[in-house]
N, C-alpha and C positions, 0 to 999 in steps of 0.2 A: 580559452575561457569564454562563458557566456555573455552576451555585452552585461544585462543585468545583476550580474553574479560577480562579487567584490570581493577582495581578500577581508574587509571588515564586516563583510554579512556571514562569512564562513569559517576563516581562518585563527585556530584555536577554539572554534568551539564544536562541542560535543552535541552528535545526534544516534537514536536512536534509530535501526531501517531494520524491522520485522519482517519475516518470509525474506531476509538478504540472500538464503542461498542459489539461487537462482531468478531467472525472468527479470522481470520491473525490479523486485528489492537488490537483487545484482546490483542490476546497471545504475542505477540511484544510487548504490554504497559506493562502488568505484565511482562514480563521478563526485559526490562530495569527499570523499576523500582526495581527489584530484586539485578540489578547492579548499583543499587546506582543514576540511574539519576532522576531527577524530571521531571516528566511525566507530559503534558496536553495532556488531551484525551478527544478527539472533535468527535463529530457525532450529527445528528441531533434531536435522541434521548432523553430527559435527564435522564428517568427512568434508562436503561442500560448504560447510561456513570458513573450513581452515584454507581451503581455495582461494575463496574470496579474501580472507586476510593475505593468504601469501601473496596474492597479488597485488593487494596495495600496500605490502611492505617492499613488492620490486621498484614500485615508481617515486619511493620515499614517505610513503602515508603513514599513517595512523591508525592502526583498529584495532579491536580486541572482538573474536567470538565467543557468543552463549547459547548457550545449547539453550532451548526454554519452549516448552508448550504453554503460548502466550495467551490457550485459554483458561490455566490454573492461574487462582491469585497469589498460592504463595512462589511459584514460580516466576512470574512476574515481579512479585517484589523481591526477591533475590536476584533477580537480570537486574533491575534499575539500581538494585543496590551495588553491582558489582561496578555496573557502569559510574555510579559516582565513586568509590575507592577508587578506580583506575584514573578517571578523569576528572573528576572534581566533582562535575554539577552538570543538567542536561539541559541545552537551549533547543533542542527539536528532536521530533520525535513521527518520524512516517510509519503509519500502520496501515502493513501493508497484507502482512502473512493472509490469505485465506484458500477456501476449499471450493471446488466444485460440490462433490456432494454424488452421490449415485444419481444416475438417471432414471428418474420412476415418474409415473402418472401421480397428482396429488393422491389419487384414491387407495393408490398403492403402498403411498411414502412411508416408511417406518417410522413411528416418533422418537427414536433412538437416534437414528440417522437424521430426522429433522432437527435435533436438538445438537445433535453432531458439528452441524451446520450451521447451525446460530451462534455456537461458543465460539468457534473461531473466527466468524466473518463480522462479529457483531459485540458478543464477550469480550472477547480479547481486546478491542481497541477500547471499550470502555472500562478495563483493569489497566492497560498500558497507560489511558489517560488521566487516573484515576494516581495512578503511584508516582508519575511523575510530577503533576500539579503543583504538589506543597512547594515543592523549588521555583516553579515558574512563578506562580501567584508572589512567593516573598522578594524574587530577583523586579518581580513586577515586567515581565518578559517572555518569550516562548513563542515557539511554533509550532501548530502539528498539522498535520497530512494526513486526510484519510482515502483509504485507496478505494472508492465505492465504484467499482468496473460492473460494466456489463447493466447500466441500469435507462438507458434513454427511453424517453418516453413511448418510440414508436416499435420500438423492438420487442417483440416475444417470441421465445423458443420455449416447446415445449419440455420439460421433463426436471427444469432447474426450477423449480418453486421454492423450493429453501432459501437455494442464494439469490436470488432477485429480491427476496424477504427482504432476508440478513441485508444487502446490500440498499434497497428504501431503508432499511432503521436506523442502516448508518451515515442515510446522510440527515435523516432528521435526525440523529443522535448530536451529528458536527453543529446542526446550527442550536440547538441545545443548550449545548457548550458555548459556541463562542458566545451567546445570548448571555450566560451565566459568565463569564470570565474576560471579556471584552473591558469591563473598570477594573483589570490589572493588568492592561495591555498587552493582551493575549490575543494570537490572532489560528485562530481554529477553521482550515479550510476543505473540502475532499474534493477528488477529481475521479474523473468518468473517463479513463483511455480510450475506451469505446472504439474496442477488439486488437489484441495484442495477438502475436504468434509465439506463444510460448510449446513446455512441456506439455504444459496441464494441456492448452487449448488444442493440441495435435490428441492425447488421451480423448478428451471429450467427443471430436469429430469421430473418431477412430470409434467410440461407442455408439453415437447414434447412428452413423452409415451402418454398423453389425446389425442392425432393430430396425427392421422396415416400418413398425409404429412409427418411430421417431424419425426416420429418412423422409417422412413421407408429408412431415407436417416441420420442419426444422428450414430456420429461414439462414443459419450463418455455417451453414457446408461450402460455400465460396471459398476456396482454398488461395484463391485471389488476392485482388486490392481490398476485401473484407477485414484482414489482417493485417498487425503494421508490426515490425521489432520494439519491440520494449525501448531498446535508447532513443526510439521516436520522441516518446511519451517525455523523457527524462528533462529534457528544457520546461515544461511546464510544472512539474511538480520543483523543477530547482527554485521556478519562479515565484512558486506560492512559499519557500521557505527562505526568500531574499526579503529585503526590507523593500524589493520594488513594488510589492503586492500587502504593505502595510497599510493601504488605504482600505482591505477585503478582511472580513473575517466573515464567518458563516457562510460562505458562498459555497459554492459547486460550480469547479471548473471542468467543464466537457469538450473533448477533442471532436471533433465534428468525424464522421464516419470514412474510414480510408475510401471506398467506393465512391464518397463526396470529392475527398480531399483529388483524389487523381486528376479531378477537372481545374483543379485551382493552378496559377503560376507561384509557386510560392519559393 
C-alpha cells in the first residue's frame, strides 16, 4: 500500500474511474480497489469493463460495471445513478475516458469530428461532474480527478488540435470548479501524465509514422523513455484523491517528461 494512501482515505468508500477499461482508468480501478474502495468502472465497452471487474473480484474487491457513453447526459445520470443504488453515495470521481481524435491539419479537421472530440475529452467530465455534485456539495465532501494528458507547455505535435483543445478547457474547466465548490470542501484537481504507453498511444504512432506529413514534423515518435506504463502515473493521481493532497484543490499536477525522469535517482 502507498505510504499516503490509508484505509480511511479509501476503504468503503465509492469512486467513480471513466475509460476503466483499459490504460490509466484500468490501473487506477484496480489499484483503488486494492485500497479498499468500491469501484464502478464505466467505459463503453462491456466485454473489458467485465475484465476489469473480474479481476477485482479475484483479489476480494468491489466493483460494479456501466457501460455509458460519458458524453450523453442522460447516460451519465443513469451510470451515477446506478452507482448510488449499488453503493450508496459517491466520494470520488476520476474522469478519465477520452479520444485521440483523427489525425488531420487544422484546415482539414471536420467539425463533426472536432465536436467528436470536445464531447468526450471535455463534455463528459463536465456531465460526470455535474451529476455527481448534488451528493458531494450536501455530504460537504468529494474528490475528482481530471485526466488532462498530453498538455505541457513545451510540447506540440502536429495534427491533434482537437485534443490539446479539449484538454486546455479541461484544466481551466478543473479550476472553475474547485473555485466554485471549494466553500463545501471539495477538492477538484487534473493531472498531466505527460506520455503514457497505452493502446490508443501505439494507434497514434502507428498513424502518423504511415503520413510522412506528419512523420516529418511529429516530436513524440520516441518509442523510448518518451513513454512510461500507466501504473507509473497511478501513485500520483491515488495522491490527489487521498486526504494527503487536501491542502490542493484547482491545481494541475504534471509528471515531469519520462526523457527528463530517466536522469533522476529516484
Amino acid at each position: 500500500m502507498m505510504a499516503f494512501a490509508s484505509q480511511t482515505d479509501f476503504g468503503d468508500r465509492t469512486a467513480i474511474v471513466t475509460g476503466a477499461s483499459r490504460g490509466l482508468g484500468k490501473a487506477v480501478a484496480l489499484e483503488l480497489a486494492r485500497l479498499g474502495c468500491k469501484t464502478v468502472c464505466v467505459a463503453r465497452g462491456q466485454q473489458r469493463l467485465d475484465q476489469v471487474v473480474q479481476e477485482i473480484n479475484s483479489f476480494g474487491g468491489q466493483a460494479i460495471s456501466v457501460v455509458c457513453d460519458v458524453s450523453q447526459a442522460d447516460q451519465v445520470d443513469a451510470m451515477v445513478g446506478q452507482a448510488i443504488d449499488t453503493f450508496g453515495q459517491v466520494e470520488m470521481l476520476v474522469n478519465n475516458a477520452g479520444i485521440q481524435g483523427k489525425i488531420a491539419w487544422i484546415k482539414d479537421y471536420e467539425p463533426a469530428e472536432w465536436d467528436r472530440v470536445m464531447a468526450v475529452n471535455l463534455r463528459a467530465a463536465f456531465l460526470c461532474c455535474r451529476t455527481v455534485l448534488p451528493g458531494m456539495i450536501e455530504r460537504r465532501a468529494g474528490k475528482i480527478v481530471n485526466v488532462a494528458a498530453g498538455v505541457m507547455e513545451e510540447r506540440v505535435d502536429y495534427g491533434v488540435a482537437a485534443y490539446y483543445a479539449a484538454k486546455a478547457g479541461l484544466i481551466n474547466f478543473t479550476r472553475q470548479l474547485a473555485a466554485e465548490t471549494k466553500r463545501f470542501g471539495l477538492h477538484v484537481n487534473a493531472i498531466d501524465p505527460a506520455g503514457m504507453q497505452t493502446e490508443i498511444s501505439d494507434e497514434i504512432m502507428a498513424m502518423e509514422e504511415a503520413d510522412q506529413a506528419f512523420a516529418e514534423t511529429q516530436t513524440n515518435l520516441n518509442h523510448g523513455p518518451r513513454l512510461r506504463p500507466p501504473e507509473a502515473i497511478v501513485p500520483l493521481l491515488v495522491f490527489l484523491l487521498s486526504s494527503a493532497s487536501n491542502m490542493m484543490t484547482g491545481r494541475l499536477l504534471q509528471a515531469s517528461a519520462p526523457d527528463d525522469v530517466q536522469y533522476l535517482q529516484l
